[in-house]
N, C-alpha and C positions, 0 to 999 in steps of 0.2 A: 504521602509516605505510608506504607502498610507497616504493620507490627512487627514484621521480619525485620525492616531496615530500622524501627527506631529502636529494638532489641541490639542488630549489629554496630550502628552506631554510638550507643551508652559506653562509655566509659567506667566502667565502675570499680569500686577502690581497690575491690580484687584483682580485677584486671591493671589497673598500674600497679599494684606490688607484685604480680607476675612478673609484669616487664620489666620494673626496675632490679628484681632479680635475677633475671636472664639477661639485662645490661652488664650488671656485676660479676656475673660468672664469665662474659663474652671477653672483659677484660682482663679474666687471670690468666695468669702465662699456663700454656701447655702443662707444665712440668705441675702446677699446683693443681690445674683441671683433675689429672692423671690422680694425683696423691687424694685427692676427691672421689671419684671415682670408686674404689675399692677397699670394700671393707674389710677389715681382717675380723674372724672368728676364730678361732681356739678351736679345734675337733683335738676330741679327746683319742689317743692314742697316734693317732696320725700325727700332730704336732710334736709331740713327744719323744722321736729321732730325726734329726738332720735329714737322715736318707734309709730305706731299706732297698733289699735288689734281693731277689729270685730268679730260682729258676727256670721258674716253667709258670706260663699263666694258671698254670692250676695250681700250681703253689701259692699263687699268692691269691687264689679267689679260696683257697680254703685258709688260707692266715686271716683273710677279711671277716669268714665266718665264724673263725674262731676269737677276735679279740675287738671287731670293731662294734659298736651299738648300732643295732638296726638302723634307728633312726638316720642314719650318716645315709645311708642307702646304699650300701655296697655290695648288699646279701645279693643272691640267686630269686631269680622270680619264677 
């Protein structure tokens, strides 16, 4: 056996807690996978109405410049 095979062969206790957590995930249902999956963050101003609507994509790429924080990335490049 060369050092590849007894590297691939070790079991090591990282590697079962990998597995054991990709066992645990394998048996949640869909519907909790899903609610897992996706995180919610808070963006400041965006969150802050239900819904906005314009009328023109340049309307709303200057609303963007005018009230979102850079950081969101919405600016013009």
């Amino acid at each position: 056996m060369n050092s590849v095979d007894s590297v691939n062969s070790q079991d090591t206790t990282e590697t079962r807690a990998w597995r054991a957590e990709f066992e645990a995930a394998a048996n949640r249902s869909l519907e909790t996978r899903l609610n897992y999956a996706f995180i919610k963050t808070y963006k400041p101003v965006l969150d802050d109405e239900p819904y906005r609507s314009f009328a023109s994509t340049a309307e709303y790429r200057e609303w963007c410049e005018e009230y979102l924080p850079e950081w969101l990335g919405f600016g013009r490049v």
